[in-house]
Steps between C-alpha positions, in 0.01 A plus 500: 500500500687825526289835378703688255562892588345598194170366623530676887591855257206432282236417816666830657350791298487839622206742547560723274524212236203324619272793402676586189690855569790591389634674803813760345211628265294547751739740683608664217133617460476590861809727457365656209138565648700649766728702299155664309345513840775746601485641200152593509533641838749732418326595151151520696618747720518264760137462514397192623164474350678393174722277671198314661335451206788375343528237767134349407629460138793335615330290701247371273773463225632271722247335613411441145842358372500251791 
């Protein structure tokens, strides 16, 4: 009995599906958290205390949203 293509696509499901992100939103908030990064930095007086510290709020936001 022949397997139908519909059931190889369906057994065939990528990472990023598997654990539920939605990858072009993802990148679009890494751009932005980028874009204020640099921002920051230039704002800041390119002090790099604030842009450290910044970096352990990003990080935990994301670590909470995943």
């Amino acid at each position: 009995m022949p397997v139908k293509r519909s059931t190889l696509r369906e057994n065939h499901i990528s990472f990023w599906d598997r654990i539920h992100i939605d990858l072009p939103l993802l990148l679009g908030l890494l751009v932005l958290m980028g874009v204020g990064l640099v921002t920051i930095y230039s704002a800041g007086g390119q002090d790099m205390a604030l842009i450290e510290r910044q970096v352990v709020r990003l990080g935990i936001a994301i670590g909470v949203m995943v």
